[in-house]
C-alpha positions as CSV (number, residue, x, y, z in Angstrom):
1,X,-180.8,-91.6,-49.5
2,X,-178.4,-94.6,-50.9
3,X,-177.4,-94.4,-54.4
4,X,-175.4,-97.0,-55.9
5,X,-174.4,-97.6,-59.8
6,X,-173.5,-101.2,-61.7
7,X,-173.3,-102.3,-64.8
8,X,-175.1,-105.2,-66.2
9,X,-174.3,-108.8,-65.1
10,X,-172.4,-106.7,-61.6
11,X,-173.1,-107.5,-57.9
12,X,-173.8,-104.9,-55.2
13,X,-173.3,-106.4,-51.9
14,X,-175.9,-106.2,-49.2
15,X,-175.0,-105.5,-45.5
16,X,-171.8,-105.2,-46.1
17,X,-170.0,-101.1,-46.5
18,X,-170.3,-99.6,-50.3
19,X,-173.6,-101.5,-50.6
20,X,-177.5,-101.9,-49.4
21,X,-178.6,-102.5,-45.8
22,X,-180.9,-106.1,-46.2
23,X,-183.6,-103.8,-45.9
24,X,-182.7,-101.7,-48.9
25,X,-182.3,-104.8,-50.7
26,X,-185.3,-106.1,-49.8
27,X,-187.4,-102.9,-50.9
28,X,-185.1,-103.1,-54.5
29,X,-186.5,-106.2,-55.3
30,X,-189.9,-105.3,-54.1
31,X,-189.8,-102.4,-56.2
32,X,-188.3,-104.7,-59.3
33,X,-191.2,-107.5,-58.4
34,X,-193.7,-104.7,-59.3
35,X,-192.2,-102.9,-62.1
36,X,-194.0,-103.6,-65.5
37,X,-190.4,-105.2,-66.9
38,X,-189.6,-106.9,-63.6
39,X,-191.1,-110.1,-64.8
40,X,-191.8,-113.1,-61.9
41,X,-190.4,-112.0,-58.8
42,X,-188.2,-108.9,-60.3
43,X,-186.2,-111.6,-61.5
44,X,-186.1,-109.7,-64.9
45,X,-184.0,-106.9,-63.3
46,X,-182.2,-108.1,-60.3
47,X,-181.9,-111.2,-58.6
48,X,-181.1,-111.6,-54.8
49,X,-177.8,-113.5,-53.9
50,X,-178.7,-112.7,-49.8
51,X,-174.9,-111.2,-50.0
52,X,-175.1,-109.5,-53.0
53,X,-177.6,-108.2,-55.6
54,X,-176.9,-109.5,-59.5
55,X,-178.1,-106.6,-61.7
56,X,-179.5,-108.0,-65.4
57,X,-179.9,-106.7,-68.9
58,X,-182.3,-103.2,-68.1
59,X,-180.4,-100.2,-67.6
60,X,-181.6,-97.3,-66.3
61,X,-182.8,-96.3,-62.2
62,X,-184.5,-98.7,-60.2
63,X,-185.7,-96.6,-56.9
64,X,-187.6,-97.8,-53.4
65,X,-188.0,-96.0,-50.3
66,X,-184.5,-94.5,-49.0
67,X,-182.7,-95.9,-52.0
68,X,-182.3,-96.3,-55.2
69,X,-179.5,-98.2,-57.9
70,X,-178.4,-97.0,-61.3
71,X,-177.9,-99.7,-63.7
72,X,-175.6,-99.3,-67.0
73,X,-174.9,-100.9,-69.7
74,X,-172.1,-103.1,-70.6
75,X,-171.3,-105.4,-73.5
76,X,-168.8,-107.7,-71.7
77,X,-169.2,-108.6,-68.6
78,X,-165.9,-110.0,-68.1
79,X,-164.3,-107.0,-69.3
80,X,-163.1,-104.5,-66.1
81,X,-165.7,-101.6,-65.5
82,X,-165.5,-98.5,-67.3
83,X,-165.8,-94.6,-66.2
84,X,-169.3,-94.2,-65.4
85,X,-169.6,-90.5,-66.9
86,X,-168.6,-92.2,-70.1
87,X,-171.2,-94.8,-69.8
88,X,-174.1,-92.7,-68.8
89,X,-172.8,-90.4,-71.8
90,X,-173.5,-93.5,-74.2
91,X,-176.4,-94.9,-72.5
92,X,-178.4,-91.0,-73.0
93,X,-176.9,-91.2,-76.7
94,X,-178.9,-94.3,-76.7
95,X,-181.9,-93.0,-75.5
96,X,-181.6,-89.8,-77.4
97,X,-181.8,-92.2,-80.8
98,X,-184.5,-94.6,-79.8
99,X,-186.6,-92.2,-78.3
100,X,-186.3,-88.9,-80.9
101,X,-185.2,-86.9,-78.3
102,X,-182.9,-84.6,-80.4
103,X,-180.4,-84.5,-78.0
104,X,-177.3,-84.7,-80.2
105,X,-174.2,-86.2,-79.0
106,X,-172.4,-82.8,-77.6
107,X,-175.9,-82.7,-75.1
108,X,-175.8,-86.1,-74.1
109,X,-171.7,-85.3,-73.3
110,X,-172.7,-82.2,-71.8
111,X,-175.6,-83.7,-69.3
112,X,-173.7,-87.3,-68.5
113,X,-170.7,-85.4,-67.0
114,X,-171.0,-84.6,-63.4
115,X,-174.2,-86.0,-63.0
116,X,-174.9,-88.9,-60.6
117,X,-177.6,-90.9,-62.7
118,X,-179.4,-91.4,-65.7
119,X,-182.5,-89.7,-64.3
120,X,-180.4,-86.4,-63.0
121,X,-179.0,-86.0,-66.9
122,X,-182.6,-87.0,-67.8
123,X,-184.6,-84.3,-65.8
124,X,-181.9,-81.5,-65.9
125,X,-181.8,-82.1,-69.6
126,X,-185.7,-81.2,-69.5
127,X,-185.6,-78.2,-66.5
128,X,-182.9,-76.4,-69.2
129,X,-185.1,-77.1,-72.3
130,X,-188.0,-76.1,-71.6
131,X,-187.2,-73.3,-69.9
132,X,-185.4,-72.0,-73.0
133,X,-188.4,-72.7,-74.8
134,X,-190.6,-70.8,-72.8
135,X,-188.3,-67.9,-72.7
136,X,-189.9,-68.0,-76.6
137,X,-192.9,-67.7,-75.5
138,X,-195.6,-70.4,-74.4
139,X,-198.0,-72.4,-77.3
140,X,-201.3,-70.9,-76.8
141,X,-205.1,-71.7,-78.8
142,X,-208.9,-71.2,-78.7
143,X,-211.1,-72.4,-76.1
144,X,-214.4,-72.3,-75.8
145,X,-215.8,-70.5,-73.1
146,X,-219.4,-69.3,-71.5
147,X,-219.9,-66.8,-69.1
148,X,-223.0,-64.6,-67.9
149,X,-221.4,-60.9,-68.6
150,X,-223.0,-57.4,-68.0
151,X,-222.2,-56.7,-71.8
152,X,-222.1,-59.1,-74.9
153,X,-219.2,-61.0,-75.7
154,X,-219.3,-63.4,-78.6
155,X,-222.7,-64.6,-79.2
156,X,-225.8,-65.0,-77.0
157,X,-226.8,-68.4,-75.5
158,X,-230.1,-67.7,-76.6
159,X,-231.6,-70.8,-74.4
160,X,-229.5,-70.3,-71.1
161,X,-230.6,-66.6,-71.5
162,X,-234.6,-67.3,-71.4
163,X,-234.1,-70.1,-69.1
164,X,-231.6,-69.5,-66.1
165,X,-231.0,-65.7,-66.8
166,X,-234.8,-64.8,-67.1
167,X,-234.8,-63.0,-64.0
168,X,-231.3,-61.3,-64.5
169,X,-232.1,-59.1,-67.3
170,X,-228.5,-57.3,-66.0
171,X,-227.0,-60.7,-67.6
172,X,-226.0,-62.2,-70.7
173,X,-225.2,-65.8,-71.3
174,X,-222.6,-65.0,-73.9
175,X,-220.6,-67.8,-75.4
176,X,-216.6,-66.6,-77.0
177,X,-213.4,-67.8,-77.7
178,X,-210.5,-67.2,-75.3
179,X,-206.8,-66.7,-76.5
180,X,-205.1,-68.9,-73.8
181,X,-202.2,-71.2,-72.6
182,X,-204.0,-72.8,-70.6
183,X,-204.1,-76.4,-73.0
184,X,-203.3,-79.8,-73.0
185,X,-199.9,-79.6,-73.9
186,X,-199.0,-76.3,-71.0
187,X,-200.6,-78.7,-68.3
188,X,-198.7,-81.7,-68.9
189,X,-195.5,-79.3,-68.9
190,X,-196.6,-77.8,-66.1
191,X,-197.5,-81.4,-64.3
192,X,-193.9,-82.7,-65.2
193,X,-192.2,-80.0,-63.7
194,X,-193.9,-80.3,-60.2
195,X,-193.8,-84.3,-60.5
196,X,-189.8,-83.6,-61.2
197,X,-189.8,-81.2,-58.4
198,X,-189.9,-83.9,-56.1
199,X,-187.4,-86.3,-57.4
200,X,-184.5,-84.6,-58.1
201,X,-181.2,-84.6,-55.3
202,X,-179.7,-82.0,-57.5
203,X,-180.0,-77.9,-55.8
204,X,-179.5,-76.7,-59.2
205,X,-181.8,-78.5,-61.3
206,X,-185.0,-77.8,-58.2
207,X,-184.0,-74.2,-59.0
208,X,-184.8,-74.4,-62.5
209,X,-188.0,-76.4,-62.0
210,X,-188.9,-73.8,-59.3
211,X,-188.7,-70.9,-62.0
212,X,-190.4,-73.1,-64.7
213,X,-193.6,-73.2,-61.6
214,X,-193.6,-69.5,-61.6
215,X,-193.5,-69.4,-65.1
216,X,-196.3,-71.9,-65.7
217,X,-198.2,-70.8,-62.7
218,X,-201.3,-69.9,-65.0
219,X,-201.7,-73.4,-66.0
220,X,-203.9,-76.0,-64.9
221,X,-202.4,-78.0,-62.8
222,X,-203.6,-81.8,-63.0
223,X,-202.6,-85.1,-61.1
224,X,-200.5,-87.5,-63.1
225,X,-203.5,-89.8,-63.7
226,X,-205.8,-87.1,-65.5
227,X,-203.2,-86.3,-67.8
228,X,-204.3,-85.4,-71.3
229,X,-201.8,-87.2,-73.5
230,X,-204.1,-88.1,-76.6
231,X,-205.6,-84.7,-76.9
232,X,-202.2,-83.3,-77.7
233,X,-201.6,-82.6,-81.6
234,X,-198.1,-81.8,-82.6
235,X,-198.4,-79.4,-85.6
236,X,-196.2,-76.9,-87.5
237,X,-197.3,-74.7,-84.8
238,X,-196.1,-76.1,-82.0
239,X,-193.1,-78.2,-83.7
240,X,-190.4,-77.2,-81.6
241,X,-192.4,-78.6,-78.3
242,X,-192.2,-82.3,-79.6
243,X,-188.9,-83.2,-78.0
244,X,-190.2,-82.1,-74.8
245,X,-193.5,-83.8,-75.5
246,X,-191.8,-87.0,-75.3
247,X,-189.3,-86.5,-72.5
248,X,-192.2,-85.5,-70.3
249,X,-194.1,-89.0,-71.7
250,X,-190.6,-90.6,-70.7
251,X,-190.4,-89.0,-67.4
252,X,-193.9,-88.9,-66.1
253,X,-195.1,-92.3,-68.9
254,X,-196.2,-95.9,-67.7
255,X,-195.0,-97.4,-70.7
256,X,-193.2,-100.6,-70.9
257,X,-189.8,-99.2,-71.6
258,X,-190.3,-95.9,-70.1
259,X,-191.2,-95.9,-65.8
260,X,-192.5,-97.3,-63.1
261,X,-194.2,-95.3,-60.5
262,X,-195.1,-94.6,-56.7
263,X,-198.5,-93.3,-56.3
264,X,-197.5,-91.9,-53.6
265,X,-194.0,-90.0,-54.8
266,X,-192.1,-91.4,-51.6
267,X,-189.9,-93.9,-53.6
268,X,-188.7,-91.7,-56.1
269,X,-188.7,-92.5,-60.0
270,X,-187.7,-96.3,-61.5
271,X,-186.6,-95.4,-65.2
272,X,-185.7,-98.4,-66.5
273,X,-184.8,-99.7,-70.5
274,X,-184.6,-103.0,-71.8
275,X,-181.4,-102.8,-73.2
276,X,-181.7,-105.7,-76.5
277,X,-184.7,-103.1,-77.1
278,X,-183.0,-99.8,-76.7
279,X,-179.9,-101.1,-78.8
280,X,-182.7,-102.4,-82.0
281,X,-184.3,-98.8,-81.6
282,X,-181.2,-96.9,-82.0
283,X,-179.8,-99.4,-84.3
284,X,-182.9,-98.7,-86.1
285,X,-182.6,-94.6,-86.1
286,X,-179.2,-95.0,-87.0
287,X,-179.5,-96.6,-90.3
288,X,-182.6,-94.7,-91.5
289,X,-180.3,-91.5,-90.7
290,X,-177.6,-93.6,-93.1
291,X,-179.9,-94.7,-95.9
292,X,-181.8,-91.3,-95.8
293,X,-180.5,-90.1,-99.2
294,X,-181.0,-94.1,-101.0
295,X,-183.9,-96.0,-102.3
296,X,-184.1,-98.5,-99.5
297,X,-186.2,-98.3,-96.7
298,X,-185.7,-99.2,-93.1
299,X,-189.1,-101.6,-91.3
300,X,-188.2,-102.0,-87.7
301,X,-189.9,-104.9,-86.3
302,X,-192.0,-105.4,-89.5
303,X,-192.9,-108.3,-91.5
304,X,-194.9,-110.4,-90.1
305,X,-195.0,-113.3,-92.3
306,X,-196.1,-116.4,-90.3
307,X,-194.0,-119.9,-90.3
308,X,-196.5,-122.6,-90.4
309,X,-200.3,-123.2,-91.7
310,X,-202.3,-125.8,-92.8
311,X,-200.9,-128.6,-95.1
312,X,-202.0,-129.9,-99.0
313,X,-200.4,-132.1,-100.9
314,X,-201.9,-130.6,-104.0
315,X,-200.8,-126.4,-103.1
316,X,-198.2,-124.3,-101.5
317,X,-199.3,-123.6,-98.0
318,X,-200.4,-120.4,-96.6
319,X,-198.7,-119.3,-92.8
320,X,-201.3,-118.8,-90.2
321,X,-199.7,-119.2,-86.8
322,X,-196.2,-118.4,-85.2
323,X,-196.3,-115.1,-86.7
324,X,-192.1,-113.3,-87.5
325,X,-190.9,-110.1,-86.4
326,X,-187.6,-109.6,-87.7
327,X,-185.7,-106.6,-85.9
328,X,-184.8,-104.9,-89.4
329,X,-185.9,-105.5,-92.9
330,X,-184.1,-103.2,-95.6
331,X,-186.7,-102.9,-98.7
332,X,-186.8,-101.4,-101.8
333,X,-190.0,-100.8,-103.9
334,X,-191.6,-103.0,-101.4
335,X,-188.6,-106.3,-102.4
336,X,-186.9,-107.4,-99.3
337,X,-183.3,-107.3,-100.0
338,X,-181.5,-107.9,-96.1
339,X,-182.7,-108.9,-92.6
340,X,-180.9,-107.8,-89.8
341,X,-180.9,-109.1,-86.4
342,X,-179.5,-107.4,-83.2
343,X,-177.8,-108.7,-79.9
344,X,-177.0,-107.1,-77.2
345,X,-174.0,-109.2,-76.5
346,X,-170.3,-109.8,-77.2
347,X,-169.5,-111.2,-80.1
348,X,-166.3,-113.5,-80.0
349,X,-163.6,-112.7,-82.1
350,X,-161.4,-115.5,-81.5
351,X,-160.3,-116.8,-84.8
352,X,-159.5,-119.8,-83.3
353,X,-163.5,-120.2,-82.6
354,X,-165.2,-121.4,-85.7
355,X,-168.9,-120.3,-84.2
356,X,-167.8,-116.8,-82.7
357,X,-169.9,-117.2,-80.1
358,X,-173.1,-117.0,-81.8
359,X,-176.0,-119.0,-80.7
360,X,-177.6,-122.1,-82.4
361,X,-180.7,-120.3,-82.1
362,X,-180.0,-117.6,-84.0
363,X,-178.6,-119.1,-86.9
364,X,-182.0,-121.1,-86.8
365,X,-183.8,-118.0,-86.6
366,X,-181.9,-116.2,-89.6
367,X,-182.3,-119.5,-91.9
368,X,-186.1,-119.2,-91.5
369,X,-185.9,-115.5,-91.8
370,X,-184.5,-116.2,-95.3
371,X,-186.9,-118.9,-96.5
372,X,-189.8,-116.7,-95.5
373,X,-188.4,-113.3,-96.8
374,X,-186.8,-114.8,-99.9
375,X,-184.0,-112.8,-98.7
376,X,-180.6,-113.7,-99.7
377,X,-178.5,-111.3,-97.8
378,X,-178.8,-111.6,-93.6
379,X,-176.7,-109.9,-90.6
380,X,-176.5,-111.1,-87.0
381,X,-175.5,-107.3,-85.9
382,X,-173.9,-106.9,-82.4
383,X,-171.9,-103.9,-80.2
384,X,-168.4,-104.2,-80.3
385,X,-166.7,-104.2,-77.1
386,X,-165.0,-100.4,-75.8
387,X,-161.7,-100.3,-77.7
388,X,-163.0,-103.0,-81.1
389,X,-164.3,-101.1,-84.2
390,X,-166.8,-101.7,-86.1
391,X,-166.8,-103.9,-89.2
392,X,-167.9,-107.4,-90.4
393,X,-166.3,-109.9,-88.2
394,X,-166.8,-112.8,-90.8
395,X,-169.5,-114.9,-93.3
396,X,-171.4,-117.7,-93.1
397,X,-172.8,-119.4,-96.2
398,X,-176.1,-121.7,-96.1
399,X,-175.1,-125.4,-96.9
400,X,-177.1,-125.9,-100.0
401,X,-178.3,-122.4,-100.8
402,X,-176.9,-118.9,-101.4
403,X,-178.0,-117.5,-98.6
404,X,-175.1,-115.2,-96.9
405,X,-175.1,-114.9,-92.7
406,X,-172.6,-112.0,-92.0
407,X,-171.5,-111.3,-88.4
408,X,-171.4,-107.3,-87.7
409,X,-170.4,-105.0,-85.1
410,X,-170.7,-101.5,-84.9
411,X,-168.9,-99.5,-82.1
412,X,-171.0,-97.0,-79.8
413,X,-168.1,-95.3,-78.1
414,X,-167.7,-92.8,-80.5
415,X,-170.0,-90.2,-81.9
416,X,-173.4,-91.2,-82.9
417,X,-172.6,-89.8,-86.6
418,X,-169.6,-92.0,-86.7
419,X,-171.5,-95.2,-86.0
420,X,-174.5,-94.3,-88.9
421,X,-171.1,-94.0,-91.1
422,X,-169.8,-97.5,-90.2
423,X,-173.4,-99.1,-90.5
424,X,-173.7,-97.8,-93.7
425,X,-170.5,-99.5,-94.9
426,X,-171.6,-102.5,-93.0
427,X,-175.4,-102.5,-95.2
428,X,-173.2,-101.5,-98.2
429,X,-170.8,-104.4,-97.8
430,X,-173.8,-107.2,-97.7
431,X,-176.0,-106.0,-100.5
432,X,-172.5,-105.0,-102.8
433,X,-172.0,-108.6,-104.1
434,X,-176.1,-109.2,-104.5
435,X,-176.2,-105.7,-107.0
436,X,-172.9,-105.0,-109.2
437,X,-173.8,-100.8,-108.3
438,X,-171.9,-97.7,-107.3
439,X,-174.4,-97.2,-104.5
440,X,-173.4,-100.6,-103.1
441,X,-169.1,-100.5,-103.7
442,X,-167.3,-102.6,-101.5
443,X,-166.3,-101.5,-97.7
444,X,-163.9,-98.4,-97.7
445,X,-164.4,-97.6,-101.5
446,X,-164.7,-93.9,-102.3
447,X,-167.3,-94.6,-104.8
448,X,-170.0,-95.8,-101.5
449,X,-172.6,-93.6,-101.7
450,X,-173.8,-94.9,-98.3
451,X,-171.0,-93.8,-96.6
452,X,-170.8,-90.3,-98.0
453,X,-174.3,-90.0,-96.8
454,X,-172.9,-90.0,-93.5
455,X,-169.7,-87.9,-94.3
């Protein structure tokens, strides 16, 4: 088995030592080709140089038969590699926010380091926790069940009684409930672990999945197709199980950001993210964490206000097609008061370059964002590159208008805590000018009530 790593935007050569045979590089691309993010031709995750392979902007595992490549994520790709540990560490924080998995930054640390790829941290991460939480003890409810016993139990199936046990007057069709384990939940546990079973390289981590078998060897055991995700309800009873509800849906999913699949189990496991989403969704987590104590709420991909409609001369028109979706809308009492827009992208910070880098495009975009939100307070929010803070890079005003377009970047090489800190200042330092408040003080004051909310 090949395994290779590269970050976004980096080349893997093919044929040559350190890289893919052709034929590995031919079954990567077949693999990408039918991979529900791989686009036309794959082309969405890798493209083939014939010398090399060029990796794009997914990150995750992209596995075929005898091989499989690790992508990571990196904001410059002029800027020299980093440790991979260190990315992977960042890349499962990532996750961890965008998915709820309630990893916390010391587990992401703890999983990333030694580990060879994002779907080793990913399925140890799962072998430890839920064997710790059956060690608890295992969720369990009524079922319904019907049986012909020598002695009542329940009630009587009066009809099956007089009709199919009419000549066994020895039976009773009895109808009960059953205590059991045996439920949807235990059997997509139990289907994860044996899926996982197959796919991990790592000695240590098939041990724990072959003590989770014995443990769940009661259960059910169902092919991935039959599944029962919807009948699952996640209740005060069996709370502490949704975090390993939804890494099991990552793992064993067909989701458009969670995996890709062989049927058959002989290529292994494609896990792969599209890394502008991942970076909106934790983005996203982040500032609700921030804003939790404050009146304003955070809409991910909300809105929806459409551009254009039919025209009167007489009346204001009404939008009916080419529907918005803004990344971020902060609200309060239902006003929109900021839109924020994320890119997963460096952001110059020449001061020499009047633009910063930032696309026509966008700007564009962010100018109708604030004619249809009535929205005088926008951000274009990117990552800041390894060894940049975070903190408003500069601000734009709208010729003709008082509209504000601030640049932002928050950095992601620190804790996770640390970064819903500096977006709050970031949020504070917009809206501070639009509302004279103590909840809204400028950058660094004392008096931010944003920022002690992340203190």
């Amino acid at each position: 088995m090949t395994h290779r790593a590269v970050c976004e935007w980096g080349k893997v050569a093919v044929g040559r030592p350190g890289g893919f045979t052709e034929a590995q590089a031919r079954a990567l691309m077949a693999a990408a080709s039918t991979h529900p993010l791989g686009g036309a031709d794959g082309g969405a995750i890798l493209s083939d140089h014939r010398h090399h392979l060029r990796a794009k902007q997914m990150v995750g595992v992209l596995a075929a038969p005898g091989c499989s490549l690790e992508i990571l994520p990196k904001v410059d790709p002029e800027a020299p590699d980093e440790d991979a540990p260190t990315v992977r560490r960042r890349l499962v924080s990532l996750i961890d926010l965008a998915l709820g998995l309630d990893i916390g930054d010391g587990g992401a640390a703890a999983m990333a380091h030694g580990a060879d790829s994002l779907l080793e941290v990913l399925i140890r991460l799962f072998a430890e926790r839920l064997l710790a939480q059956t060690r608890r003890g295992l969720p369990r409810q009524y079922l319904a069940c019907e049986d012909d016993l020598p002695a009542l139990r329940g009630r009587l199936d009066v009809t099956r009684q007089f009709t199919v046990n009419a000549v066994r007057p020895d039976r009773l069709a009895c109808r009960f409930d059953v205590l059991s384990h045996d439920i949807a939940l235990m059997r997509i546990m139990a289907a994860t672990v044996v899926s996982l079973g197959k796919r991990t390289r790592v000695p240590a981590t098939r041990r724990l999945l072959d003590e989770l078998r014995f443990v769940l060897a009661d259960v059910t055991l169902l092919p991935p197709s039959a599944l029962p995700w919807s009948a699952v309800r996640i209740d005060r009873t069996n709370h502490s199980w949704q975090s390993l509800f939804r890494l099991a849906r990552l793992l064993m999913g067909r989701e458009w950001q969670a995996t890709g699949h062989d049927a058959a189990g002989h290529a292994g496991t494609s896990l792969l993210f599209p890394m502008e989403r991942l970076f909106e969704d934790a983005v996203a987590a982040l500032l609700r964490r921030s804003l939790a104590n404050s009146d304003i709420e955070v809409v991910a991909q909300g809105g929806l206000r459409h551009c254009l409609g039919d025209w009167h001369e007489d009346g204001l028109c009404q939008g009916a097609v080419f529907q918005t979706r803004p990344d971020l809308l902060l609200r309060r009492r239902g006003k929109v008061i900021a839109v924020i827009d994320t890119k997963w992208k460096r952001l110059c910070a020449d001061p020499l370059d009047r633009k910063h880098g930032v696309s026509q495009a966008d700007v564009y975009q962010m100018m109708a964002y604030a004619r249809l939100y009535e929205c005088e307070r926008l951000m274009l929010l990117y990552p800041a590159a390894p060894g940049a803070g975070s903190g408003e890079v500069r601000r734009f005003g709208v010729h003709g208008g008082r509209e504000m377009i601030a640049l932002g970047r928050v950095a992601l090489t620190g804790t996770m805590s640390r970064a819903a800190g500096d977006l709050a200042v970031l949020v504070g330092g917009i809206l501070a000018e639009r509302r004279q408040d103590s909840r809204f003080a400028p950058p660094g004051s004392p008096m931010n009530a944003l920022g002690r909310t992340c203190d």
